[in-house]
C-alpha positions as CSV (number, residue, x, y, z in Angstrom):
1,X,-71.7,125.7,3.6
2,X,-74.9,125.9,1.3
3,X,-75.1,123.9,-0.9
4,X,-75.3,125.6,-4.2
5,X,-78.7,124.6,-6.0
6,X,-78.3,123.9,-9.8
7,X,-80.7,124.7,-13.2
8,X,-82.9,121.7,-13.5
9,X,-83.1,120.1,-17.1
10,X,-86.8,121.6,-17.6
11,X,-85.1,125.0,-18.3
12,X,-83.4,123.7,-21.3
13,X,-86.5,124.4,-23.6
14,X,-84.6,123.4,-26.5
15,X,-86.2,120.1,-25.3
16,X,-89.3,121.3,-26.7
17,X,-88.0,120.1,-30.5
18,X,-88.1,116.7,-28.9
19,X,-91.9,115.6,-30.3
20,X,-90.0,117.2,-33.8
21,X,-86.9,114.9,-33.5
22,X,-89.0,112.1,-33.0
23,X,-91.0,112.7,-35.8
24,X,-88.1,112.6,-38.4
25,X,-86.3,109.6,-36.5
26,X,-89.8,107.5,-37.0
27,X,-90.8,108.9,-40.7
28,X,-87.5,106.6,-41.7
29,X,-89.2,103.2,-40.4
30,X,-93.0,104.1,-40.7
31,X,-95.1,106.7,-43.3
32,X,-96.0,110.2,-43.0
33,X,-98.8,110.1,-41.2
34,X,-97.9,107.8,-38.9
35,X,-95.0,109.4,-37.8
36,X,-97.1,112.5,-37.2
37,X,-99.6,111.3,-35.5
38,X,-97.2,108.9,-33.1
39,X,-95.0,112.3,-32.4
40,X,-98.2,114.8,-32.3
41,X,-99.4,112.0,-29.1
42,X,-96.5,111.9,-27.4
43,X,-95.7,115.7,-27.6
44,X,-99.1,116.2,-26.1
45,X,-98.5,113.4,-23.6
46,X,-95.0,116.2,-23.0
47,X,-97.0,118.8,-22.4
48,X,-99.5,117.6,-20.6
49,X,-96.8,116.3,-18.3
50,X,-94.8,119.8,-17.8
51,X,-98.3,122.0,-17.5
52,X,-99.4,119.4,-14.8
53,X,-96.1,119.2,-12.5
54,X,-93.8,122.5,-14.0
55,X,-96.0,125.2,-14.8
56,X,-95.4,127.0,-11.6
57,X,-91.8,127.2,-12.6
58,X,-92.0,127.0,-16.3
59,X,-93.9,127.4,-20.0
60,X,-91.8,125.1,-22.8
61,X,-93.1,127.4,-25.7
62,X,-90.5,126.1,-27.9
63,X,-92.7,122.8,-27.4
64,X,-95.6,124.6,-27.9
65,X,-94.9,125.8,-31.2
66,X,-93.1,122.1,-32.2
67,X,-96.8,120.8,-31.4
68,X,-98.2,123.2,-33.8
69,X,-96.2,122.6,-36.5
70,X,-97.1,119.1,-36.2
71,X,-100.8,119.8,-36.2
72,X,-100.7,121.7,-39.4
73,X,-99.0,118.7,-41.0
74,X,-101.4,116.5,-39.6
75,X,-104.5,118.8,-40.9
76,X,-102.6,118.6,-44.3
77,X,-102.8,114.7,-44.0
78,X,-106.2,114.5,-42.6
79,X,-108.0,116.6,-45.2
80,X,-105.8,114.9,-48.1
81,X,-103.4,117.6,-49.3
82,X,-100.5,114.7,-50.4
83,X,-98.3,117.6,-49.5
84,X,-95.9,115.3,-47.8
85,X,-93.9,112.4,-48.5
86,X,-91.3,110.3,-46.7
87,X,-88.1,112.5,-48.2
88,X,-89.6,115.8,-47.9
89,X,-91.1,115.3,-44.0
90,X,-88.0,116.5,-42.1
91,X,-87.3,119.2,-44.4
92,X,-90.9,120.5,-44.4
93,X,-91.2,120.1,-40.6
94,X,-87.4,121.9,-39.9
95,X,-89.2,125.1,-42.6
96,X,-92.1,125.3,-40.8
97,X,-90.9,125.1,-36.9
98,X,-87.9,127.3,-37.9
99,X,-90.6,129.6,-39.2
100,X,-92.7,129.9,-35.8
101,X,-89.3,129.8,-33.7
102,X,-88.6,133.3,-36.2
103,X,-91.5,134.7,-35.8
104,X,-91.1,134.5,-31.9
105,X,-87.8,135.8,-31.4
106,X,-88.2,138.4,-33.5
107,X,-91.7,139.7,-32.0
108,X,-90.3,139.0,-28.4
109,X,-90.5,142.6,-27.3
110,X,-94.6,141.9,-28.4
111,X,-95.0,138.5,-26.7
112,X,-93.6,140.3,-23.3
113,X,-96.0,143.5,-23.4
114,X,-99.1,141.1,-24.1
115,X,-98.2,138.9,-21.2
116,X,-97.4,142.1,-18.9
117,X,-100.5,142.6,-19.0
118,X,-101.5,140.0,-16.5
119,X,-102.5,141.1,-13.3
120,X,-100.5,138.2,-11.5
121,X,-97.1,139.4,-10.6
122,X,-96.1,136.0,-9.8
123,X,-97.2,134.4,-13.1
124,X,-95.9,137.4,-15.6
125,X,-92.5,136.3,-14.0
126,X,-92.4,132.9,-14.5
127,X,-93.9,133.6,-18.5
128,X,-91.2,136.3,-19.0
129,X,-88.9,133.9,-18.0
130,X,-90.1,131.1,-20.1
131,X,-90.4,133.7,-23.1
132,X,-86.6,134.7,-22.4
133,X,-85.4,131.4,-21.8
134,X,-87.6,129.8,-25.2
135,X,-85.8,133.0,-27.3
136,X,-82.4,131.9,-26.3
137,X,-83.2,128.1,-27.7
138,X,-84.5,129.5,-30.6
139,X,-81.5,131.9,-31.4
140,X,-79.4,129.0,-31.8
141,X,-82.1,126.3,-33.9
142,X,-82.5,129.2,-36.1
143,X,-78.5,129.6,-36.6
144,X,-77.9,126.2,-37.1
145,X,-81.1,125.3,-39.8
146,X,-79.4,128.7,-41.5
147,X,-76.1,126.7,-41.7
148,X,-78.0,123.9,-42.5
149,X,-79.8,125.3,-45.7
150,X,-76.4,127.1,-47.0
151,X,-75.2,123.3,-47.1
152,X,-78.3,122.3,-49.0
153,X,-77.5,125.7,-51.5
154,X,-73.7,124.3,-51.7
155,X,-74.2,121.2,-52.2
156,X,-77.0,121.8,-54.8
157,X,-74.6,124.2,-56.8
158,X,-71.6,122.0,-56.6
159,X,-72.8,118.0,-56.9
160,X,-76.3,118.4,-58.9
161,X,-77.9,116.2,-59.8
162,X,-77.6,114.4,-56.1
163,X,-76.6,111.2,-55.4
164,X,-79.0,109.1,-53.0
165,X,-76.5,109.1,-50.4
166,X,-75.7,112.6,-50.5
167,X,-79.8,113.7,-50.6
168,X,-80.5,111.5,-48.1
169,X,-77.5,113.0,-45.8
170,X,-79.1,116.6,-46.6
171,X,-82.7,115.7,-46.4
172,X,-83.1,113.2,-43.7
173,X,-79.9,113.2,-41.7
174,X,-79.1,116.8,-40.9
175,X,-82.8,117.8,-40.4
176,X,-82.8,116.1,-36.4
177,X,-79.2,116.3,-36.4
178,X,-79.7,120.3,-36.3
179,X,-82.4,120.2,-33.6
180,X,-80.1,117.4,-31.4
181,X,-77.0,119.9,-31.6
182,X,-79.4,122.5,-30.3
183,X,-80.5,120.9,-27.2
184,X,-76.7,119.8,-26.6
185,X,-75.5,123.2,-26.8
186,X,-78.3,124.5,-24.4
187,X,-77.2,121.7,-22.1
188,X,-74.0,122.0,-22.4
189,X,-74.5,126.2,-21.6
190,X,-76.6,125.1,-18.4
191,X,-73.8,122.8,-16.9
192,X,-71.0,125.6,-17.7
193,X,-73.5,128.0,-16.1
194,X,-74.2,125.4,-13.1
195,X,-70.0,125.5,-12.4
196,X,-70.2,129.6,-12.2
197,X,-73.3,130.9,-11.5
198,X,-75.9,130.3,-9.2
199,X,-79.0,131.0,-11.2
200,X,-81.5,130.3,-8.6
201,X,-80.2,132.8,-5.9
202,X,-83.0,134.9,-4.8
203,X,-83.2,138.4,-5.7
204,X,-85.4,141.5,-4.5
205,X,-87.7,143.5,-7.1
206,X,-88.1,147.0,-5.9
207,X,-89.7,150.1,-6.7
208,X,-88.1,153.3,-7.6
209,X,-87.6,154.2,-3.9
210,X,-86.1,150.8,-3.8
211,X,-88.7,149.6,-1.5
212,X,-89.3,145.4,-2.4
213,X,-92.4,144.4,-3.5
214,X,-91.4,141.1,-4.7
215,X,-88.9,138.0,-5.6
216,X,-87.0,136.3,-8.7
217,X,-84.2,134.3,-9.4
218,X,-80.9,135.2,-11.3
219,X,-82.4,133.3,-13.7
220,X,-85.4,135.3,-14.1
221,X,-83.9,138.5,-14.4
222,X,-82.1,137.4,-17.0
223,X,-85.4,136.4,-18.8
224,X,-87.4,139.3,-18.2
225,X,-84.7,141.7,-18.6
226,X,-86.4,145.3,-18.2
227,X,-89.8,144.5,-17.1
228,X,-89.0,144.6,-13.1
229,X,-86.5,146.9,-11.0
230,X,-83.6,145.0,-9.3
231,X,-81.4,146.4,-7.2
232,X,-77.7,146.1,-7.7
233,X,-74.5,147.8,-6.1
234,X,-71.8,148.9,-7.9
235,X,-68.4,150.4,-6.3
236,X,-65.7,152.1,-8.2
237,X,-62.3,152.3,-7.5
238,X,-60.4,156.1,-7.1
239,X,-56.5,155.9,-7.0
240,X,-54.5,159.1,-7.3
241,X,-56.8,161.3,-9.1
242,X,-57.9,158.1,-11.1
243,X,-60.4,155.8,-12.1
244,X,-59.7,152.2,-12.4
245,X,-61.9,150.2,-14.9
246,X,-62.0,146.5,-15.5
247,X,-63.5,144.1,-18.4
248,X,-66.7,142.7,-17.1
249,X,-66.9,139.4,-16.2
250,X,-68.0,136.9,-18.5
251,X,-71.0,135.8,-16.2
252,X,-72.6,139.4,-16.4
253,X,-75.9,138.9,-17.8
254,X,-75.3,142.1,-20.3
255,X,-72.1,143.6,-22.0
256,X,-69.6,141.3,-20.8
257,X,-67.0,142.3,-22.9
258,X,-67.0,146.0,-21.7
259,X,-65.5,148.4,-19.9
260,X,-66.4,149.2,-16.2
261,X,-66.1,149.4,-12.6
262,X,-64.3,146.7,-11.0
263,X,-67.3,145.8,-8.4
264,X,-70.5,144.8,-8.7
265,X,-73.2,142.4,-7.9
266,X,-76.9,141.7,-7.6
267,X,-78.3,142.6,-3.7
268,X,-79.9,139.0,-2.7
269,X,-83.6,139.0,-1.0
270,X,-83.8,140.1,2.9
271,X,-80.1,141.3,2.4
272,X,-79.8,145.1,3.2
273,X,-77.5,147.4,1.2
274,X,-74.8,147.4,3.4
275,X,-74.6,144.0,3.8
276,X,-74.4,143.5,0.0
277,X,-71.4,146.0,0.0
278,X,-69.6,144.6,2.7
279,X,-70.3,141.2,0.9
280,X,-68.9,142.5,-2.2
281,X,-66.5,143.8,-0.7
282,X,-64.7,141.0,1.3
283,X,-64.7,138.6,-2.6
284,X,-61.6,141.2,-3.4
285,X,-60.4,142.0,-0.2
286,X,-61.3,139.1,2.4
287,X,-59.1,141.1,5.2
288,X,-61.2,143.2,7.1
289,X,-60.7,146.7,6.7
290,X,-57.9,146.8,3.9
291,X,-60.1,149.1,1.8
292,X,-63.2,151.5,2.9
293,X,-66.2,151.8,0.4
294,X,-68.6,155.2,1.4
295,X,-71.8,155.7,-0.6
296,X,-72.0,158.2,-3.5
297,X,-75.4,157.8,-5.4
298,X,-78.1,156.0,-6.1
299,X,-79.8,156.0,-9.7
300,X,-82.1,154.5,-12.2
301,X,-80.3,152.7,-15.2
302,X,-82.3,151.2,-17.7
303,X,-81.4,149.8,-20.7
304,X,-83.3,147.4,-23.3
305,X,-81.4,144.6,-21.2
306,X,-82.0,145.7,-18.0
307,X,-84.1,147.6,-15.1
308,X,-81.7,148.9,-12.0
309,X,-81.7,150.9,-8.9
310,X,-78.5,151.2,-8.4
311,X,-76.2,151.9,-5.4
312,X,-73.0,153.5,-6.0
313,X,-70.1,153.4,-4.0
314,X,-66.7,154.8,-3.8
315,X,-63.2,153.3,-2.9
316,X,-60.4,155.7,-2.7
317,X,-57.1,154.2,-1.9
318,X,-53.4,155.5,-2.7
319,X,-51.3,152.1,-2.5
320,X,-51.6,150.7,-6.4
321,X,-50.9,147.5,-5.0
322,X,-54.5,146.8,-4.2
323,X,-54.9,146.8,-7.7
324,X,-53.3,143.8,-8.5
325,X,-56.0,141.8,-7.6
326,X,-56.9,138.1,-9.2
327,X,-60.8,139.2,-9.2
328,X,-60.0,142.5,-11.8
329,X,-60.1,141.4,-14.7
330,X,-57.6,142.9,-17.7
331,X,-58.0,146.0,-15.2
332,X,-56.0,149.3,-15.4
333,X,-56.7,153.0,-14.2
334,X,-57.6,156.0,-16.6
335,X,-57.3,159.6,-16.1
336,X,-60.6,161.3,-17.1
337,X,-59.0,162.7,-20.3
338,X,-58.7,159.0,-21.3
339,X,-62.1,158.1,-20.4
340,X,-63.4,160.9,-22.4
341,X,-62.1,160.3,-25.4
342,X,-63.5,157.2,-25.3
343,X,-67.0,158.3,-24.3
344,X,-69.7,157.1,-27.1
345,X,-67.5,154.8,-28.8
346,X,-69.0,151.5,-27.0
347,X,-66.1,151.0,-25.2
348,X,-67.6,151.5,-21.6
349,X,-70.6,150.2,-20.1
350,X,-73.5,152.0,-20.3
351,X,-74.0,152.3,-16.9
352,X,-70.8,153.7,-16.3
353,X,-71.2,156.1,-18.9
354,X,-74.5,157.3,-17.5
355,X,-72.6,157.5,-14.1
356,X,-69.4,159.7,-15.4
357,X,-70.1,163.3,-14.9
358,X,-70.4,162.8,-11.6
359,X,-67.3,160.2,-10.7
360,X,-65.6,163.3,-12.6
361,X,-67.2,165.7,-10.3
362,X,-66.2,163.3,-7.5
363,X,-62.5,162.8,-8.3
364,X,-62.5,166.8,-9.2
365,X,-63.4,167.2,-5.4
366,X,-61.3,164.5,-4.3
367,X,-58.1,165.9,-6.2
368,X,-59.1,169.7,-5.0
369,X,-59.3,168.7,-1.5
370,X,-56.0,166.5,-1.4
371,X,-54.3,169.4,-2.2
């Protein structure tokens, strides 16, 4: 058996606030300036490091921006601003890399049109990616140094004027503390992710005929989200007149917690369509020919998350008791009245809301001609 391969650590950008760390660590034993300029070195010694032997696989821009937070504090030192001292360092640093971490997750859909610009398929990919994978480490820092300053608000309010111990916990503790927590939770993510998912599985990138004119990873997809066409199939289950729907599984890279068909999957590279099926397929019913899929469509879905061709397939069976199946997930099946009630209401995928007038036109036929 293949041997699954796992995320390396240099996809945990959160790693990027390491130069930042370090500077508040050292500001306790050295001064100011010292502490930036020992951390601004080694962060450039970091990057130079990952451009030189990772940048065909990755950009850290989370220790890109750490870098220039550290610069402007060092131009503040160099040209004599005495805006710093030892007790405000980790506070100021946390504000102002906090503030460039901001400004890139919430200009990300800006940061991916410049860098689609770029004539190199191959390279757009692996920035997308970085961009995706830099937003996701700087969801949670910005989370956590939001916790972090209602502390500093509560604690003001409630034990003013503050004891040494108590500023000192606030000022110089929690600052690195919040930045540590984020790379452990990113790590922790990748290892959980490792144990379910194989990220680096290679997928196709098609056109809107579904012809491939390219390659990702899992991994990638879920970084670039929209910018390139993957192809996925999709197969819905018809028993009796009805649809049966399932909850999404937690490893979906977009509404897990929705409502939708009880099948689907990425196709992998050099893997036709029919193999895909029968793979997907044989993970809920490993007996050969228990259950027969036949093709129904094949659309476009695009959403803010994602970019699909999508093939859709069609299971009809009578026995319920290939429903009770250890791979559907809180699954049960709906008459279309059901389902239409519940149209809009962001219960169902969007896919699967996009697909619905015709699986109602299909189990219309499929109820006319059983008759």
């Amino acid at each position: 058996m293949k041997q699954k391969k796992k995320v390396q650590l240099i996809f945990n950008l959160s790693l990027g606030f390491i130069p930042t760390i370090l500077c508040m660590i050292v500001n306790l034993f050295i001064s100011c300036q010292g502490a930036i300029l020992v951390s601004l070195i080694l962060g450039l010694v970091y990057v130079a490091i990952s451009f030189l032997f990772f940048r065909k696989e990755i950009y850290n821009f989370i220790l890109y921006l750490s870098i220039l937070s550290l610069s402007i504090l060092s131009l503040s030192e160099l040209f004599s601003f005495d805006l710093l001292y030892r007790d405000s360092l980790p506070i100021t640093l946390e504000l102002l890399t906090i503030l460039f971490t901001t400004i890139l997750f919430y200009n990300q859909r800006l940061f991916h049109s410049i860098f689609n610009r770029k004539k190199r398929l191959s390279l757009t990919q692996i920035i997308n990616r970085s961009l995706g994978l830099s937003i996701l480490s700087a969801r949670l820092a910005i989370i956590l140094c939001i916790i972090h300053f209602i502390i500093i608000t509560f604690s003001v309010i409630v034990y003013y004027p503050l004891s040494e111990s108590i500023f000192f916990f606030l000022f110089q503790v929690l600052p690195p503390l919040m930045f540590v927590i984020t790379i452990a939770f990113n790590q922790a993510g990748m290892i959980l992710s490792n144990r379910i998912v194989d990220w680096n599985d290679k997928l196709p990138i098609v056109n809107e005929q579904g012809n491939v004119i390219g390659k990702t990873t899992t991994i990638a997809a879920l970084s670039y989200k929209n910018a390139y066409i993957n192809p996925v199939a999709r197969i819905v289950i018809i028993c009796n007149g009805k649809l049966y729907l399932c909850t999404r599984k937690s490893t979906s890279i977009f509404e897990k917690s929705k409502t939708d068909v009880p099948l689907e999957c990425f196709l992998r590279y050099g893997e036709t369509i029919d193999q895909g099926i029968k793979r997907l397929v044989e993970e809920a019913y490993p007996i050969e020919g228990t259950v027969e899929p036949y093709f129904s469509i094949k659309h476009l879905f695009k959403s803010p998350e994602t970019n699909r061709l999508v093939y859709l397939y069609i299971i009809h069976i009578d026995n319920e008791n290939l429903l009770s199946n250890k791979r559907f997930k809180n699954g049960k099946l709906w008459n279309l009245s059901q389902i239409e009630d519940n149209l809009g209401k962001h219960y169902f995928s969007s896919c699967f809301e996009e697909e619905y007038e015709h699986l109602k036109m299909v189990v219309d036929i499929w109820s006319t001609f059983k008759k």
